[in-house]
Steps between C-alpha positions, in 0.01 A plus 500: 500500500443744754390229791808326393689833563404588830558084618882617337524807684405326815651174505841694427416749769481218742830360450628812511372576845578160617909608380506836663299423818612134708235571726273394251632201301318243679194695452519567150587122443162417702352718270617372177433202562104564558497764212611337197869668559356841591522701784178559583158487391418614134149585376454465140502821294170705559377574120390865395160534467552692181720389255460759192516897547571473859802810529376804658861691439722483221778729396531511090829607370495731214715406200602381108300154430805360262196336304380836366746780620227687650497622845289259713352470872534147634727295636912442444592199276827411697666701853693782461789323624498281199501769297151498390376865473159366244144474619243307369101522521324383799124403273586128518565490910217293648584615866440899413123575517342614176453885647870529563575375120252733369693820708829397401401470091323853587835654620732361245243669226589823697882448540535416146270824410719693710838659347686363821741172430498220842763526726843236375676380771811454302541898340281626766292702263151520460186595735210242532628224786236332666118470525414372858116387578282389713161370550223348754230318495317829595525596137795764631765542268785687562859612228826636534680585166900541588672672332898639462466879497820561277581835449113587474417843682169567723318572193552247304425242843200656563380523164531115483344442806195674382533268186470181687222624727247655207567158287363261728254759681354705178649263212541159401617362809170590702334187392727338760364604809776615690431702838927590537781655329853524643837608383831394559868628310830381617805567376770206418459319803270210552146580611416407846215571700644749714407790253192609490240516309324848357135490500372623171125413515255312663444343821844491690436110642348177391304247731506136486331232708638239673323255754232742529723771588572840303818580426629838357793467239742764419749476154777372682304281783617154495164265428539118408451485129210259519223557720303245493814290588569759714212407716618075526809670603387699824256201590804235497698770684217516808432115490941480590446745710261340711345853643246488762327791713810522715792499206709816416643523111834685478453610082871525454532719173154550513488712169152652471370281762318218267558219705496618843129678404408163292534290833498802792128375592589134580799640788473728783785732340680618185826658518624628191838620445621689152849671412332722212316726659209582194448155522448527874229763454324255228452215759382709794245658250398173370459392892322777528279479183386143623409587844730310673683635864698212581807613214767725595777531210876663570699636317893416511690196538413179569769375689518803714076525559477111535651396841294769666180383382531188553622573893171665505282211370587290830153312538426459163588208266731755201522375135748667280402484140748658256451567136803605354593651117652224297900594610345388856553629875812681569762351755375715798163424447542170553749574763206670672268204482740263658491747815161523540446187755130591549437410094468103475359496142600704215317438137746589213353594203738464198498558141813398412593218700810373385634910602322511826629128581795737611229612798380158547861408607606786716131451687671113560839549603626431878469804750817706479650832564343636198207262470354567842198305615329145461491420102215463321428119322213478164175289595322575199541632156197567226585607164236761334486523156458874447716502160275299234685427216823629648782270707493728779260436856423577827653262800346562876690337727408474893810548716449341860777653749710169643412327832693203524283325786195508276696324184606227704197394629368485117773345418453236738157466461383677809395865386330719750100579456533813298705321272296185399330669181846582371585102611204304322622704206857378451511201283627155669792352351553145361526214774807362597576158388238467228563509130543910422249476156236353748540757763525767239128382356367539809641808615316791370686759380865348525542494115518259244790326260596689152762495294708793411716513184862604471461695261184666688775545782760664268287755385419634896833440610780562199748375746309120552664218461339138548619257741799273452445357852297208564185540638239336734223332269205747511240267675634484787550714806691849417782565692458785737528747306497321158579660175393858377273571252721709313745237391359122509372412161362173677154486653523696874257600773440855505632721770855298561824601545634832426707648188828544664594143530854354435562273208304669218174469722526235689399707871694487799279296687498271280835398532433565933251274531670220213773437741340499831130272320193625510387763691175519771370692278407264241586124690499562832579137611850566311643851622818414608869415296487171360100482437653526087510109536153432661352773258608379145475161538090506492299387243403887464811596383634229303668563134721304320861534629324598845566203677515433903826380497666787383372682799667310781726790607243818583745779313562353203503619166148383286616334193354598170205350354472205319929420630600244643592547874860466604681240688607724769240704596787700746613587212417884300465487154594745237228865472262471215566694177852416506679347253599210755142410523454350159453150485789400353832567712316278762677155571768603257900564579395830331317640779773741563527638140491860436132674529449333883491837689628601821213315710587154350876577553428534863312199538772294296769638736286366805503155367297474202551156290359416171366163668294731720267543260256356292617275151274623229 
């Protein structure tokens, strides 16, 4: 489900770019046809290592279980926003790890002991709100209860803080192991990370390890919730990145520094840059904590700190790699990394792609006044499965910065030394002027045949409707760009056409290349107007009611199958699907009865005669 996401979220970002950009419609059609309709080249999905008990972090909400009516620490039933304010018990989660179950059954004992009622969104009562933890494979395990303070004075606050801390230092809870306790209270707004945290006990960080390197996590440090996936994650990120003793990695939101430290000893240089300045001071102490010189993090804007580095990093080969939060990069940021000239790669690392698809477009459109610099086109995307069990993942996607002179010589077949290995990787496409189900065996990764249901199609798309146009028998050569996946409920080669297409689905090009023949594309000997009468009159496309003779003039009008042919070929007959077309007002005086619609009137007007057609 999730490889068949990302091949969604990239086949429709390709169309899209191919819309708002001209500059690259040719090359996106190259492209698609090579990639099975996508844009570039997709990896299948890199699998977790772990599966089961994988999260590190996990905020529990605090409140009734409808089951019982007892206050309980787990997980909401249903969003707020549905008006959902129940929580149910987190025991029967396979993707918590068995220590974090055991804490949160620990603290619901105490809340329930305790004369304080959870917090209720809806009355805004109550006290107990949240539980927040964390753990590492260190054995480190670190809690925040949140709480709202009410109308409780110093006293009473501090006299439940020292609750909390002798229960699970001195009392029951001490069989857990943990090494911190912090507090939180907010008042009626939503919690966000930009309080802090009071230390209450213990040590005032936790460590984890990643790739061999030590990394020091604070409460509110942002960590990927699975580390061992964590660890695929940064190694797919260097392989993009293709860093060498002479690269330079800009760590655009850099956070605590995890990636940028994870990969800083296969590059010459790390330059981190941060806008929250505690989180600043955690990746120059984790630089520091690991030995490493080559990292210098700053703190401020991207888009202002950006175009000077990169000025500076003249004689070096500079990789961007940005790892956004899941709303994405803001519009200057990527406004920055359109200026920066000297940056010809740029790894995007997304975990919400269909949001950050917003990013993937503005990195694509045409230089203008507000999109300065050379845009940015995808060369490779690998979904990570970092979310077992969940329908959310991780997309890395290399950006390559546009040079036109080096896409036409691929294109033609003539790429420059540096870019053979890229090359011998595209797949060929089917030869021209063969049968397409023999090319298509014999051309690795082009795809096979399937059939898609309608109603499969009406249940992704409420608005499909199935074709009431003929169409080209499926065995032989598509059209240029063919029919879309989303709307024939015939057999189809994957990758053709696009969903836009007039004529509920049939595409534009289609209809193009139907009037002028077959395309070079597909038959070279025939790409030119009239080739529609050398092409359907081979044994290779023969059906009944395809006959040569109906093809004598080049822009006429296929009849239906398994019809007779007319007369007259000069002649149009009435649209399909319209009451004119049944069988039965042919070769009759009532051809003009009521139900012909405006098309037929035309043609009658012109000089249409009942002896024209046909006696059935």
């Amino acid at each position: 489900m999730k490889q068949k996401e990302a091949l969604h979220v990239m086949r429709k970002f390709g169309t899209e770019l191919a819309r708002i950009n001209p500059e690259l419609v040719d090359w996106v059609h190259w492209q698609k046809l090579r990639r099975q309709g996508q844009v570039c080249e997709v990896d299948e999905i890199v699998p977790s290592p772990v599966t089961h008990g994988y999260r590190n972090k996990c905020e529990f909400t605090i409140g009734i279980n409808p089951e019982n009516n007892l206050p309980t620490v787990g997980f909401r039933v249903a969003s707020y926003k549905e008006g959902s304010i129940h929580v149910g018990p987190v025991d029967h989660l396979c993707h918590l790890p068995y220590q974090m179950k055991k804490i949160v059954l620990e603290f619901e004992k105490f809340v329930r002991d305790s004369e304080l009622a959870p917090y209720s969104p809806v009355s805004h009562e109550g006290v107990w709100r949240q539980l927040n933890v964390r753990t590492t494979r260190n054995k480190d395990i670190l809690i925040v209860p949140v709480i709202h303070p009410q109308e409780m004075s110093r006293e009473e606050l501090d006299a439940l803080k020292k609750k909390i801390v002798e229960y699970f230092t001195e009392g029951p809870g001490q069989v857990l192991g943990i090494t911190s306790i912090f507090f939180k209270s907010y008042g009626q707004k939503e919690p966000g990370d930009e309080d802090e945290s009071e230390h209450l006990w213990g040590e005032e960080h936790i460590y984890e390890t990643i790739l061999d390197k030590r990394f020091r996590v604070s409460p509110e440090a942002f960590l990927q919730v699975n580390t061992t996936g964590a660890e695929l994650l940064y190694d797919k990120i260097g392989e993009l990145a293709e860093l060498d003793g002479t690269s330079a990695i800009l760590d655009i939101c850099c956070g605590t520094g995890t990636i940028g430290i994870s990969l800083a000893e296969r590059c010459l240089k790390v330059y981190g840059i941060e806008l929250v300045e505690k989180a600043a001071d955690d990746a120059r102490f984790n630089a520091e904590e690991n030995g490493l010189e080559n990292i210098v993090v700053f703190t401020g804007k991207a888009e202002e700190n950006m175009p000077v580095l990169v000025q500076n990093c003249t004689k070096v080969n500079v990789v961007g790699i940005v790892d956004p939060p899941r709303a994405g990069l803001n519009g200057n940021v990527v406004f920055g990394l359109r200026k920066c000239d000297n940056m010809k790669h740029l790894v995007y690392v997304s975990c919400d792609p269909t949001v950050a698809s917003k990013n993937f477009i503005n990195l694509g459109r045409p230089q203008s006044k507000q999109y300065k610099g050379e845009f940015f086109i995808p060369l490779r995307a690998i979904p990570v499965d970092l979310f077992p069990h969940t329908p959310h993942y991780e997309l890395v996607i290399l950006f390559e910065r546009w040079e036109e002179r080096k896409w036409r010589r691929i294109m033609e077949g003539n790429p420059l030394p540096r870019d053979q290995e890229y090359f011998q990787r595209i797949p060929q496409r089917p030869k021209a002027g063969r049968d397409f189900s023999q090319s298509v065996a014999e051309t690795p990764g082009y795809g096979e045949w399937k059939t898609v249901t309608a109603d499969t199609r009406r249940q992704a798309n409420p608005r499909f409707q199935p074709y009431q146009q003929p169409r080209p028998p499926f065995n032989q050569p598509k059209y240029e760009m063919g029919y879309d996946e989303d709307y024939d409920e015939e057999p189809f080669a994957p990758g053709y056409g696009h969903r836009d297409g007039p004529n509920q689905g049939f595409a534009q090009g289609f209809s193009q290349n139907y009037n002028h023949g077959f395309e070079e594309d597909f038959d070279e000997p025939i790409n030119r107007p009239g080739a529609a009468r050398q092409s359907f009159g081979r044994a290779d496309f023969d059906r009944p009611g395809y006959e040569r003779r109906g093809y004598d003039r080049p822009l006429l009008e296929r009849p239906l199958l398994d019809r007779p042919l007319l007369d007259r070929p000069l002649l149009d007959r009435p649209l399909l699907n319209t009451p004119s077309y049944d069988r039965s007002p042919y070769g009759r005086p009532s051809y003009d009865r009521s139900g012909y619609n405006r098309f037929f009137d035309q043609d009658r007007k012109q000089g249409f005669r009942k002896d024209d057609y046909y006696q059935y």
